[in-house]
Phi, psi and omega in degrees: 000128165324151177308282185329298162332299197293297202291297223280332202288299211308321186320295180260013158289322188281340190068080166226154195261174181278341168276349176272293165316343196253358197254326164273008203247311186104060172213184151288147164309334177286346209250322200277261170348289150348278184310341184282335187275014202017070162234010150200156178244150177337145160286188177297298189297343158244033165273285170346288185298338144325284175319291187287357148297320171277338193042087176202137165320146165288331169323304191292258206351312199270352180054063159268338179214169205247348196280114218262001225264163167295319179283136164269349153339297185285313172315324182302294201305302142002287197289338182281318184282313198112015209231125173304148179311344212250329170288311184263333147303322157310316183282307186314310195291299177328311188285300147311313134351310175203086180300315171251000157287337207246307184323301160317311184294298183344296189293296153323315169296323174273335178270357180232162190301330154322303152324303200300310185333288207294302197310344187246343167284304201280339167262017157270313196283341176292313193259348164281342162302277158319044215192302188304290172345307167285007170250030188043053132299179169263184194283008172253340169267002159289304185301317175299332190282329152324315203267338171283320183284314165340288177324284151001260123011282181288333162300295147311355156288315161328286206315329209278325173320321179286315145338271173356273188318308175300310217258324184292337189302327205259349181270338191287310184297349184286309192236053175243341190281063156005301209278327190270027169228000000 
C-alpha cells in the first residue's frame, strides 16, 4: 500500500482529524494533507514520530510490511510465517499462560504429522466452506454455515485435547518404563 494510503488509514483508525494530528506531530495541517495526497512524503524524523504515535513500525508505515506490530521479534515471526499479529499473539499468550504444561503438547503437535493433518482438514473445510458462502446463499444457509465452522472449531479442540492426553500418556508410560531411559 502507498505511503500516502497507509498515514491517511492510521489517521482515522486512530480518530484524529490532519489537525489533531498535525498538533501531535508539532507541524501544520498542510504537511499532513500533503503526505495524504502523496505530494510529499515524511522526513526520517517525522516518519519516527509517525511510528510512535501511531505505534506501528516505520516498515508498516513505509509499506515493507504488512505487519503493524513494533517488535521486531513479532514483526519477523509474521513476515516468515504468513501468519497474522493476531495468530502470533494468540499462540504466544497461549504458551505464556500456561507454560509448563501446554508447551511440551504444543510442541509434540507441531513437530508431528497430526498438527500438518489437522492443519489441512481446517483448511480444506475452511475453504470449502467459504466457497459455499460465495455462492448467494441466503442468510439461513450462511448462518449453517457458521454454526458448521463453530462445530468444527470445538471439534478440533477436542481433537488437540485428546492429542494432550495421548502424548501425556505415552510420556507417563515412557517414564515408568526401564527400556525407554
Amino acid at each position: 500500500m502507498p505511503i500516502f494510503s497507509t498515514l491517511k488509514d492510521l489517521r482515522k483508525d486512530n480518530k484524529l482529524t490532519q489537525i489533531e494530528l498535525a498538533e501531535k506531530l508539532n507541524c501544520n495541517r498542510q504537511k499532513i494533507a500533503d503526505w495524504e495526497r502523496g505530494k510529499s512524503t515524511p522526513s526520517v524524523d517525522d516518519l519516527i514520530l509517525l511510528s510512535k504515535t501511531f505505534g506501528v513500525s516505520a516498515d508498516y508505515i513505509l509499506g515493507l510490511t504488512d505487519t503493524k506490530a513494533t517488535d521486531k521479534d513479532v514483526r519477523f515471526i509474521c513476515d516468515y510465517t504468513g501468519l497474522s499479529e493476531k495468530s502470533v499473539d494468540a499462540i504466544k499468550s497461549t504458551l505464556t499462560g500456561a507454560m509448563e504444561f501446554s508447551r511440551p503438547y504444543f510442541n509434540h503437535l507441531a513437530e508431528n504429522l497430526v498438527f500438518t493433518e489437522l492443519a489441512l482438514y481446517l483448511e480444506r473445510y475452511s475453504y470449502n466452506t467459504m466457497m459455499k458462502d460465495f455462492k448467494g446463499l441466503g442468510k439461513k444457509q450462511n448462518r449453517k454455515n457458521y454454526e458448521k465452522s463453530q462445530l468444527l472449531l470445538f471439534y478440533a479442540q477436542e481433537f488437540i485435547k485428546d492429542c494432550f492426553k495421548e502424548y501425556k500418556k505415552a510420556g507417563d508410560e515412557n517414564a515408568h518404563n526401564p527400556e525407554t531411559q
